[in-house]
CHARMM-style PDB file with segment names, atoms N, HN, CA, C and O in Angstrom:
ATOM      1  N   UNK     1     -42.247 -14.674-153.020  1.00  0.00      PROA
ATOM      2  CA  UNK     1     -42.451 -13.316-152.526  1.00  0.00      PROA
ATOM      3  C   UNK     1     -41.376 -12.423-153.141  1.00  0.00      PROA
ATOM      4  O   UNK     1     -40.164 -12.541-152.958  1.00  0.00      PROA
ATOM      5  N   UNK     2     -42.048 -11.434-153.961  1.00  0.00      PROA
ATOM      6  HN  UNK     2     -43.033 -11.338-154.110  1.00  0.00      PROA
ATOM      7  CA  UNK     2     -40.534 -10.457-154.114  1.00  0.00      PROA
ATOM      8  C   UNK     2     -39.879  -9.743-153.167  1.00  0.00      PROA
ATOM      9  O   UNK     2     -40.184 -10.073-152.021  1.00  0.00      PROA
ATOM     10  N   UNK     3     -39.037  -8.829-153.269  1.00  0.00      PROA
ATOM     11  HN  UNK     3     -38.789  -8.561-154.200  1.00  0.00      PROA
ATOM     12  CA  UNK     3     -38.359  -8.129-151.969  1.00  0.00      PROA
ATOM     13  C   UNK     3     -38.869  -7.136-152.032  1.00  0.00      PROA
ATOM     14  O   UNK     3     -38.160  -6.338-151.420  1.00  0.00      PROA
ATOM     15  N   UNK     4     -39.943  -6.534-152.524  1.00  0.00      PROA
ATOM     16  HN  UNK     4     -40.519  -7.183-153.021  1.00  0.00      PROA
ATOM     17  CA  UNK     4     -40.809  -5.355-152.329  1.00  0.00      PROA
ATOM     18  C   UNK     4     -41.849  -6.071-151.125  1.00  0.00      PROA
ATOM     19  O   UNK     4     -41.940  -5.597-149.993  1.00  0.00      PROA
ATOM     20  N   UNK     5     -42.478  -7.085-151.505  1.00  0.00      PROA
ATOM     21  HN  UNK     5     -42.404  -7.471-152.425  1.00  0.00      PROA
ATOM     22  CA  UNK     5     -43.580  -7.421-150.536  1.00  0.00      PROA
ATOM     23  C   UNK     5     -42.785  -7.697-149.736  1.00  0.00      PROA
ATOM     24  O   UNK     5     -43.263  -7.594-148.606  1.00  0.00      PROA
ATOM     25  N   UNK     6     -41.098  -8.217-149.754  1.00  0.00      PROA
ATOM     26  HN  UNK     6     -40.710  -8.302-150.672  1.00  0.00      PROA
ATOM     27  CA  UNK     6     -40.868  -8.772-148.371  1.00  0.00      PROA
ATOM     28  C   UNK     6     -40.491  -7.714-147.388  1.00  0.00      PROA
ATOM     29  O   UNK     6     -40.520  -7.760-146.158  1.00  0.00      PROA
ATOM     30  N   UNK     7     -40.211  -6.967-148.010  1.00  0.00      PROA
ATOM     31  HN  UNK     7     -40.187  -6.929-149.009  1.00  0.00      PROA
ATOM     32  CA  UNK     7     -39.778  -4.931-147.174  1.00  0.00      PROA
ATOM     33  C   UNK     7     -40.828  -4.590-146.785  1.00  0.00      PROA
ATOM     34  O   UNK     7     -40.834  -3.975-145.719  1.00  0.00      PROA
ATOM     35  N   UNK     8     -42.246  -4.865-147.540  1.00  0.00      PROA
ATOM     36  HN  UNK     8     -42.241  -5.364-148.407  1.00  0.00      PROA
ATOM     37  CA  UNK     8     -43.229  -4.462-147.012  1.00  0.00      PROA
ATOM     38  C   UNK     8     -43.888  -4.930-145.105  1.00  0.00      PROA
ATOM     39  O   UNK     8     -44.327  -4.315-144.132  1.00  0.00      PROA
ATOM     40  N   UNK     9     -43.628  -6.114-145.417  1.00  0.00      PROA
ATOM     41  HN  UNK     9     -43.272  -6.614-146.207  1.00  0.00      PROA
ATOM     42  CA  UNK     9     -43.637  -7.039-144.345  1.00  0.00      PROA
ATOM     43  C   UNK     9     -43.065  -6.790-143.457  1.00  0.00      PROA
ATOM     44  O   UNK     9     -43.666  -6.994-142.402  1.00  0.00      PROA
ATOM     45  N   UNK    10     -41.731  -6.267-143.358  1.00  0.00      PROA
ATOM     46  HN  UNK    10     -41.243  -6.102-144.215  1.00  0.00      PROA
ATOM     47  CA  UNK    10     -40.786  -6.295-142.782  1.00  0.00      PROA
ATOM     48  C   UNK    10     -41.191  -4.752-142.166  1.00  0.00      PROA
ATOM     49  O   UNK    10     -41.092  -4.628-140.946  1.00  0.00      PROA
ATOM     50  N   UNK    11     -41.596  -3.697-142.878  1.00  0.00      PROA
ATOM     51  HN  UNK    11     -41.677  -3.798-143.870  1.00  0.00      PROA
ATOM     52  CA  UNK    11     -42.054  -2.692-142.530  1.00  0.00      PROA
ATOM     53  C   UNK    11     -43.168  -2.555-141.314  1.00  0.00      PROA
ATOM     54  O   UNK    11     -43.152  -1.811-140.333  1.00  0.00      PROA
ATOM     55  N   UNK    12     -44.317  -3.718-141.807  1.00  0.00      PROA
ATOM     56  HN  UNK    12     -44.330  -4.322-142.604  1.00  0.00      PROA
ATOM     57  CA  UNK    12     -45.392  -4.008-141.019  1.00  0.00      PROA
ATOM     58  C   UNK    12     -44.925  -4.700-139.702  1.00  0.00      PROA
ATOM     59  O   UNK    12     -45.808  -4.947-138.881  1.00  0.00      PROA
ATOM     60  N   UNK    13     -43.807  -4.998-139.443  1.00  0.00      PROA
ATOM     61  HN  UNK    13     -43.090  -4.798-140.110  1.00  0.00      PROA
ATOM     62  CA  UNK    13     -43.477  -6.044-138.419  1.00  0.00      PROA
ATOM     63  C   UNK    13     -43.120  -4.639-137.539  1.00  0.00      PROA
ATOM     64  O   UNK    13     -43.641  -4.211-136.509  1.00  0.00      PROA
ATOM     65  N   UNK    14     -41.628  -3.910-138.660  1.00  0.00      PROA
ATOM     66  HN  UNK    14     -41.205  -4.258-139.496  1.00  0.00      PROA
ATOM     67  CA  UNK    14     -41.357  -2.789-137.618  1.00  0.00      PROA
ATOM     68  C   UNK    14     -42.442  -1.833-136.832  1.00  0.00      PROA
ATOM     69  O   UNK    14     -42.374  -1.561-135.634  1.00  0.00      PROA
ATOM     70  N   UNK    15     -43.471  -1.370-137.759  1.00  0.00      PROA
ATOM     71  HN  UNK    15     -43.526  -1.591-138.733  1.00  0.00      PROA
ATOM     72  CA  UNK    15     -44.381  -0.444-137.286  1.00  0.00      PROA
ATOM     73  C   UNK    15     -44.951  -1.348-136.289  1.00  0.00      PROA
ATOM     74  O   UNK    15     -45.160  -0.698-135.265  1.00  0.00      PROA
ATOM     75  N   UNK    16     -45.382  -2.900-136.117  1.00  0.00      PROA
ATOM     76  HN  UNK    16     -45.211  -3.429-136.949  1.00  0.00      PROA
ATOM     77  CA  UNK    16     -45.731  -3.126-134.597  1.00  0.00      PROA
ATOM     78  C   UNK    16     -45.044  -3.122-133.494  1.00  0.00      PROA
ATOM     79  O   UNK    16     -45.520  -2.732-132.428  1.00  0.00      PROA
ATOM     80  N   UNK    17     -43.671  -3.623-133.656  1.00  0.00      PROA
ATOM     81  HN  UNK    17     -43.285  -3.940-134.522  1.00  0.00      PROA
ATOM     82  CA  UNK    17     -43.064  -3.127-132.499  1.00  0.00      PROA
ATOM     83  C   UNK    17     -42.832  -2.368-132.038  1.00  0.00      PROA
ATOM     84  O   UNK    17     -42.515  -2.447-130.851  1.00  0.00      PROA
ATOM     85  N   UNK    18     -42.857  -0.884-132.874  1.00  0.00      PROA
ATOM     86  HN  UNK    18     -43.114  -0.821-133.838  1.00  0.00      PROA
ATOM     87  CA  UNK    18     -42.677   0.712-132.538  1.00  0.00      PROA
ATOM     88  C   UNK    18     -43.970   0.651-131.873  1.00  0.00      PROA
ATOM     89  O   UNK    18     -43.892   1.369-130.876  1.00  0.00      PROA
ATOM     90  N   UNK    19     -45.133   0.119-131.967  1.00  0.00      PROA
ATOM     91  HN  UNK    19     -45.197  -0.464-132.776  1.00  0.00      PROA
ATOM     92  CA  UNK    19     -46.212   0.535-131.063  1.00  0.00      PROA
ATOM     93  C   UNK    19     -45.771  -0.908-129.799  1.00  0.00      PROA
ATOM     94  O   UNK    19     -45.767  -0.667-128.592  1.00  0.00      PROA
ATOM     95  N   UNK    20     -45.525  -1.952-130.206  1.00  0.00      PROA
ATOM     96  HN  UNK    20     -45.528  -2.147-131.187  1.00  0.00      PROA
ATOM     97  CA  UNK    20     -45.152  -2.602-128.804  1.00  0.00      PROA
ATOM     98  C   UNK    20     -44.675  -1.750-128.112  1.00  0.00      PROA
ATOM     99  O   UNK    20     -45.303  -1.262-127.173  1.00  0.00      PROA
ATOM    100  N   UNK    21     -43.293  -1.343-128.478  1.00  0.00      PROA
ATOM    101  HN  UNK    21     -42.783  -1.740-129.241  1.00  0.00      PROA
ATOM    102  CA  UNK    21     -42.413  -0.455-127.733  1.00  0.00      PROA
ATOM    103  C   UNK    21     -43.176   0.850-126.791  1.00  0.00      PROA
ATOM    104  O   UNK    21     -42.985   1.282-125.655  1.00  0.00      PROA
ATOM    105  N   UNK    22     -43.970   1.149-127.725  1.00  0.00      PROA
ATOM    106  HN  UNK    22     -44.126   0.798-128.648  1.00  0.00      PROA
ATOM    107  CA  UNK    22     -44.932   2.580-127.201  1.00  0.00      PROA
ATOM    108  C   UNK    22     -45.890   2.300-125.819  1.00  0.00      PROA
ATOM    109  O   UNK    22     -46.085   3.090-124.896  1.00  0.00      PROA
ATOM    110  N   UNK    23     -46.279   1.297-125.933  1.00  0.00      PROA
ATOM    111  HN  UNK    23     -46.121   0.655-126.683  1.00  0.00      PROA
ATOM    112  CA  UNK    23     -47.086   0.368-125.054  1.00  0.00      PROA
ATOM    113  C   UNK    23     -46.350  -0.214-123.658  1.00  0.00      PROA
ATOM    114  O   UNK    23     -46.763  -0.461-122.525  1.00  0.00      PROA
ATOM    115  N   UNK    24     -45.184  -0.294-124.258  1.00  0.00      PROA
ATOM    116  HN  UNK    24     -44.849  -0.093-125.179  1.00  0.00      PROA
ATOM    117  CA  UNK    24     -44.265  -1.114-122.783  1.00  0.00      PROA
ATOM    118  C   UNK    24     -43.814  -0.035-122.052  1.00  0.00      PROA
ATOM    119  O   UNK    24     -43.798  -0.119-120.824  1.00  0.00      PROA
ATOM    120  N   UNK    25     -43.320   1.299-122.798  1.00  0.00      PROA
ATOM    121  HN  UNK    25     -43.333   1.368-123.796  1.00  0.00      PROA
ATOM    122  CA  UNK    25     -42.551   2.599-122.379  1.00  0.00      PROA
ATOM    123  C   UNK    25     -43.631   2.957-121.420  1.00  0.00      PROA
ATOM    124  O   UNK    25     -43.193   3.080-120.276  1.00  0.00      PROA
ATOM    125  N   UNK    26     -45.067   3.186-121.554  1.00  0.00      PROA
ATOM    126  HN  UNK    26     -45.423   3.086-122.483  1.00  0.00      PROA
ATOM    127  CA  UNK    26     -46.303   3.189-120.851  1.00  0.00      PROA
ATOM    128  C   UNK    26     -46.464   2.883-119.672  1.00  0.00      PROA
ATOM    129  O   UNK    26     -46.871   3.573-118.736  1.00  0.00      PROA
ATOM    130  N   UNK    27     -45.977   1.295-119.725  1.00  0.00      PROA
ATOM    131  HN  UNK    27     -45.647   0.736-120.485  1.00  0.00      PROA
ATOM    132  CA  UNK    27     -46.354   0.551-118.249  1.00  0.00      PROA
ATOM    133  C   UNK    27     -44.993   0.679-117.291  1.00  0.00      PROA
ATOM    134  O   UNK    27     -43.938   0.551-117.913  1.00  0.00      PROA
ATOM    135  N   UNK    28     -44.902   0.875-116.102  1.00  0.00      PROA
ATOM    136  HN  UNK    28     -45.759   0.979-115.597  1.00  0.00      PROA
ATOM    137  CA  UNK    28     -43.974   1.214-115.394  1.00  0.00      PROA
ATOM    138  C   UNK    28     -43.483  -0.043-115.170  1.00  0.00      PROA
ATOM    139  O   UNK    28     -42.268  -0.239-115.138  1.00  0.00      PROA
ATOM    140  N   UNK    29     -44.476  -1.127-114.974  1.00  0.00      PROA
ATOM    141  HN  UNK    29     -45.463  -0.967-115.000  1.00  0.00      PROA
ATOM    142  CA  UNK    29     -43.708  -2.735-114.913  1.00  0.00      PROA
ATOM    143  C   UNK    29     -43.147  -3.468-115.819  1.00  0.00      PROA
ATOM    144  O   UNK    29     -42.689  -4.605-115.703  1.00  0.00      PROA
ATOM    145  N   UNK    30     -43.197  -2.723-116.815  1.00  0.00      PROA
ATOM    146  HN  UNK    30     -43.569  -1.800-116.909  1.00  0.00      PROA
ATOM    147  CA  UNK    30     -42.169  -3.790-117.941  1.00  0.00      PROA
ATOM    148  C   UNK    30     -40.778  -2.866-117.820  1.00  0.00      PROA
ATOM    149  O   UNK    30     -40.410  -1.691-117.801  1.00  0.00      PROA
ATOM    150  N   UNK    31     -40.273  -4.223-117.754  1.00  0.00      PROA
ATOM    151  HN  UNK    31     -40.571  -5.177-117.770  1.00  0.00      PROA
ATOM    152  CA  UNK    31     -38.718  -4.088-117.333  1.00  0.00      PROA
ATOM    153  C   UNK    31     -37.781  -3.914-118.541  1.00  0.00      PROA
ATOM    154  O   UNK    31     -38.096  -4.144-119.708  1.00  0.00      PROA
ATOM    155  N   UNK    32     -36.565  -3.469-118.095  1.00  0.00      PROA
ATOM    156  HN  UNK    32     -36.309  -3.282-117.146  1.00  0.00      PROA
ATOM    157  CA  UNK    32     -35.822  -2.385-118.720  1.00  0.00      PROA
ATOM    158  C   UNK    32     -35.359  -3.347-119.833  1.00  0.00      PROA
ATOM    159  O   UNK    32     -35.094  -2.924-120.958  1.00  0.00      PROA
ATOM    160  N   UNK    33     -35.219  -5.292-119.331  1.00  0.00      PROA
ATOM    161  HN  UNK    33     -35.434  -5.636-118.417  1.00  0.00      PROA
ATOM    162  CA  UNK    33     -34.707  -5.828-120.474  1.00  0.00      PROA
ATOM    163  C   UNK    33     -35.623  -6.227-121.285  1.00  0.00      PROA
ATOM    164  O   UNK    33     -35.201  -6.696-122.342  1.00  0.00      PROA
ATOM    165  N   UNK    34     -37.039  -6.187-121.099  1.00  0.00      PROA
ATOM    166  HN  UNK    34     -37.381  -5.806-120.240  1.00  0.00      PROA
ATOM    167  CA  UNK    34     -37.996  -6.458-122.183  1.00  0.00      PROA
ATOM    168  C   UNK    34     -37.693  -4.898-123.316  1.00  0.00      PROA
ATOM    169  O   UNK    34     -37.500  -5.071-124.519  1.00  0.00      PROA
ATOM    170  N   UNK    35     -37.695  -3.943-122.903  1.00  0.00      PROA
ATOM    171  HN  UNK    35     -37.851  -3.802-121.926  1.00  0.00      PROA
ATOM    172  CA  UNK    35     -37.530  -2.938-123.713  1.00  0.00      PROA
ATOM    173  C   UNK    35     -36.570  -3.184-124.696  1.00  0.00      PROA
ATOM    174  O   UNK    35     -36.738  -3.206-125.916  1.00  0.00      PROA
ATOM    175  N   UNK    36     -35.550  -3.367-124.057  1.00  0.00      PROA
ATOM    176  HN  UNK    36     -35.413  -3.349-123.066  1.00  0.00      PROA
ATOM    177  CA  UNK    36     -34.043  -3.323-124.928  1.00  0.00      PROA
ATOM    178  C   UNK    36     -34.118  -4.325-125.752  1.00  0.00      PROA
ATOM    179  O   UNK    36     -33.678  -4.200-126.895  1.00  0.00      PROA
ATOM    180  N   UNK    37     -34.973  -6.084-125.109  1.00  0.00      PROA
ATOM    181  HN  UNK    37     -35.330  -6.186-124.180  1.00  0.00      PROA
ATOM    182  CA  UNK    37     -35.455  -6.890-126.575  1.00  0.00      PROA
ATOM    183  C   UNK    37     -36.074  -6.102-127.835  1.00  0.00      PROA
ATOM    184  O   UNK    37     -35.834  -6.307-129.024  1.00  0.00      PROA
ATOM    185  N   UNK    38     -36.864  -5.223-127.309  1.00  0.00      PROA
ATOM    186  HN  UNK    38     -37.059  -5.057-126.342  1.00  0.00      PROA
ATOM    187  CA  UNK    38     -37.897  -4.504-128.225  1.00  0.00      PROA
ATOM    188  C   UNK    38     -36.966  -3.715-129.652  1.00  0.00      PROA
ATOM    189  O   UNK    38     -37.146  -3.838-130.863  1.00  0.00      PROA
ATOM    190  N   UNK    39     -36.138  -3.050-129.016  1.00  0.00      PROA
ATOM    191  HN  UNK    39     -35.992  -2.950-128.032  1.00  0.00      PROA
ATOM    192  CA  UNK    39     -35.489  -2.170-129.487  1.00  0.00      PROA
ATOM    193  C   UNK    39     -34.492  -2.671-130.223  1.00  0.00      PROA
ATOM    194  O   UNK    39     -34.131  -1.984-131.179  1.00  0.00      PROA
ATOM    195  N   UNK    40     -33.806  -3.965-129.973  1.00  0.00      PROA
ATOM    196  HN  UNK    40     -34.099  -4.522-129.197  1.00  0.00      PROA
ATOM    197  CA  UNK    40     -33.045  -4.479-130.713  1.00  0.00      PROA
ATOM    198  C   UNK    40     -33.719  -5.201-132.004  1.00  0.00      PROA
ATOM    199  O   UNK    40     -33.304  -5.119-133.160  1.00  0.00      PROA
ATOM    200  N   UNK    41     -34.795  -5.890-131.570  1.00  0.00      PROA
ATOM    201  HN  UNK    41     -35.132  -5.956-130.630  1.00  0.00      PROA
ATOM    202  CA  UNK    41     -35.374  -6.624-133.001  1.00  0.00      PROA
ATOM    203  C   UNK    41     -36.045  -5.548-133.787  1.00  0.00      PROA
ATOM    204  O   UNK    41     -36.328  -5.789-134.960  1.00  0.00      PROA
ATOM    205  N   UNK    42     -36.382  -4.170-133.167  1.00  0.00      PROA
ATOM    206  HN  UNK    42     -36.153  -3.975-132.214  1.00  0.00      PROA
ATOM    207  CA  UNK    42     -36.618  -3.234-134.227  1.00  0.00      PROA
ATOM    208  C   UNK    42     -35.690  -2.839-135.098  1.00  0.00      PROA
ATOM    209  O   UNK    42     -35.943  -2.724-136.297  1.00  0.00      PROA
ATOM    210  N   UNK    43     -34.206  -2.525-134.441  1.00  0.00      PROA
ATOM    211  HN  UNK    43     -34.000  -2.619-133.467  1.00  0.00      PROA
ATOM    212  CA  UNK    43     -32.871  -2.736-135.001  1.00  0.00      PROA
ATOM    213  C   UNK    43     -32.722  -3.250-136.057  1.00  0.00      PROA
ATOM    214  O   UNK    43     -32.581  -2.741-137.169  1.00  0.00      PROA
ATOM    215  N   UNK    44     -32.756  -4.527-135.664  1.00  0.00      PROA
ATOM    216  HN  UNK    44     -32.871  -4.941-134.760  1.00  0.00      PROA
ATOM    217  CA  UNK    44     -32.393  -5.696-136.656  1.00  0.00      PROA
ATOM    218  C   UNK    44     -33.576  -5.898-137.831  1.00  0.00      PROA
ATOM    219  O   UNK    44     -33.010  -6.310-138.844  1.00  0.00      PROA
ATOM    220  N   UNK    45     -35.068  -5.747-138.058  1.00  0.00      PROA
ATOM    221  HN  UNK    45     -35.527  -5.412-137.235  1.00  0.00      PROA
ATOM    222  CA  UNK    45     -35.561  -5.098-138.576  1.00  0.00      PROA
ATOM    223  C   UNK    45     -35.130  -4.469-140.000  1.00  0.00      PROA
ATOM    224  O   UNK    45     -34.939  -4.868-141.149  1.00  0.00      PROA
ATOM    225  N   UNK    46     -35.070  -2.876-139.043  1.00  0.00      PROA
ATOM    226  HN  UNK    46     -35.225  -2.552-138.110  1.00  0.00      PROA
ATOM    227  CA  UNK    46     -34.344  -1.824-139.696  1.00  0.00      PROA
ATOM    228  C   UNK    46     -33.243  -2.137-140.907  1.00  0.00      PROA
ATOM    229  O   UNK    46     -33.114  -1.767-142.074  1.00  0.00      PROA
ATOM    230  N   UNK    47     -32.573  -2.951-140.069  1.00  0.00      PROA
ATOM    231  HN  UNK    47     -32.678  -3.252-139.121  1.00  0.00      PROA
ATOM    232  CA  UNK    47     -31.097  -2.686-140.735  1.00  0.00      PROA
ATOM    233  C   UNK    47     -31.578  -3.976-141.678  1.00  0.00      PROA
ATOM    234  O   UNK    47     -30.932  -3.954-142.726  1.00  0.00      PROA
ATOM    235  N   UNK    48     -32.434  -4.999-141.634  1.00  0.00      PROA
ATOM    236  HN  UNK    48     -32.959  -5.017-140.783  1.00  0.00      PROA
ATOM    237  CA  UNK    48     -32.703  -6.007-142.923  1.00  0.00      PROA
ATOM    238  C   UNK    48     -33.376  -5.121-144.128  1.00  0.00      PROA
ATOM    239  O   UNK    48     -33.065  -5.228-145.314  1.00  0.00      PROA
ATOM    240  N   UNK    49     -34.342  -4.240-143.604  1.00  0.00      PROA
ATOM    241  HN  UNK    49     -34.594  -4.153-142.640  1.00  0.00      PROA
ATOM    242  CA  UNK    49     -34.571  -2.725-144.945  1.00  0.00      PROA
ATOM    243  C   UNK    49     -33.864  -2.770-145.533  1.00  0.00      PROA
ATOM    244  O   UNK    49     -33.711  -3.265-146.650  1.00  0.00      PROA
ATOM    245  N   UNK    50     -32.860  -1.879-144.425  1.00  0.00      PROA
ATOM    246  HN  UNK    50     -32.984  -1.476-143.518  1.00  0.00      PROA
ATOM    247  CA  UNK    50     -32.130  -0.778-145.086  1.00  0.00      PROA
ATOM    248  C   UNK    50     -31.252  -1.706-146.406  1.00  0.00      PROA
ATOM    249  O   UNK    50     -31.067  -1.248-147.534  1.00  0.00      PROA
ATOM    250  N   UNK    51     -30.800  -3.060-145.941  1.00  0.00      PROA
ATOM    251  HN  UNK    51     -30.950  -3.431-145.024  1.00  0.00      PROA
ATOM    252  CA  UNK    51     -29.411  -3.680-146.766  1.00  0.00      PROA
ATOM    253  C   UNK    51     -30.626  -4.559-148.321  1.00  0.00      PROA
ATOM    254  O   UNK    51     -30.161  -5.044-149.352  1.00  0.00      PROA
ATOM    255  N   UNK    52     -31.957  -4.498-147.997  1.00  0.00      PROA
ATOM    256  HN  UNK    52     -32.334  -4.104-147.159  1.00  0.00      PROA
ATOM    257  CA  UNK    52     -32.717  -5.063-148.942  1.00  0.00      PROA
ATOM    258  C   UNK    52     -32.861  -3.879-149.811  1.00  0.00      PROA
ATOM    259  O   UNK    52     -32.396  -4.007-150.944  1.00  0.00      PROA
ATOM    260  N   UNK    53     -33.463  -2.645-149.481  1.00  0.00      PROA
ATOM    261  HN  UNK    53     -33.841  -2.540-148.561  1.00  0.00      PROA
ATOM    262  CA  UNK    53     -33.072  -1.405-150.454  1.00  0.00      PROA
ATOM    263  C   UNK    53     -32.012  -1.356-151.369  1.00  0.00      PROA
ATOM    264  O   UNK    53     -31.884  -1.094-152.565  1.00  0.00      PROA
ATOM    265  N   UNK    54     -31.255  -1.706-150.391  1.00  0.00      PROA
ATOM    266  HN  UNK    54     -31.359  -1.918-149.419  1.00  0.00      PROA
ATOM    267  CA  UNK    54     -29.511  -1.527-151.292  1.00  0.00      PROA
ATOM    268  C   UNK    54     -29.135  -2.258-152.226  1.00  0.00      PROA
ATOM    269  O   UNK    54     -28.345  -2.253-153.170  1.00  0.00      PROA
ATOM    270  N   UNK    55     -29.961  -2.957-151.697  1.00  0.00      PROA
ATOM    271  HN  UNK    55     -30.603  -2.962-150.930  1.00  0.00      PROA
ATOM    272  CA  UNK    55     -29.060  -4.645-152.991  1.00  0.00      PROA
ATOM    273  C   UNK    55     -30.150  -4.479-154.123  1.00  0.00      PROA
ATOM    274  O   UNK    55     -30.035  -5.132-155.160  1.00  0.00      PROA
ATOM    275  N   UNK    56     -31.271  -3.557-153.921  1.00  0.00      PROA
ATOM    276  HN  UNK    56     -31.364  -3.026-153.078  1.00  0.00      PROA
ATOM    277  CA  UNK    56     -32.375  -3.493-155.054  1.00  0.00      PROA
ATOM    278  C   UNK    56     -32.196  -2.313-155.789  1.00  0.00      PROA
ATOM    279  O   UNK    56     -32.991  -2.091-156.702  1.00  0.00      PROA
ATOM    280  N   UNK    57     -31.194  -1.428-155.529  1.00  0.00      PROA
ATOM    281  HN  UNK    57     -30.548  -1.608-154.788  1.00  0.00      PROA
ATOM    282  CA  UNK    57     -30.814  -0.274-156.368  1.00  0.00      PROA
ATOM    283  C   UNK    57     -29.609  -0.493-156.896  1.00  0.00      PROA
ATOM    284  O   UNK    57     -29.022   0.482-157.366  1.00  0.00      PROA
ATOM    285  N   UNK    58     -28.917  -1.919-156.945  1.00  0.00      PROA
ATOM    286  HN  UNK    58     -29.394  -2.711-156.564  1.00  0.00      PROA
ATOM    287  CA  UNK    58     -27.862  -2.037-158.116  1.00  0.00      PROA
ATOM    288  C   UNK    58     -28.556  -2.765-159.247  1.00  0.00      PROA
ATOM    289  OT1 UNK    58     -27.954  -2.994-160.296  1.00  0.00      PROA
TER     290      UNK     58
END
């Protein structure tokens, strides 16, 4: 896999959890630490992008 398809992937993972996330914010019964799981592996995510971008523009 190159690191274009793998950013891509990684993209597709984030954009589902931004709608997980959208979905849980919704229901009044999902609890505050399922969210904050949500939000962190979007995080972590994110920040595998952002440092795969970087290492592909030297």
């Amino acid at each position: 896999m190159t690191i274009e398809a793998h950013i891509q992937t990684l993209e597709k993972k984030h954009g589902a959890l931004e709608a997980e996330l959208h979905s849980a914010m919704l229901h009044p019964a999902t609890g505050d630490t399922t969210i904050s799981q949500i939000k962190r592996e979007k995080l972590k995510i994110k920040d595998e992008i952002e440092r795969l971008r970087k290492n592909t523009r030297h």
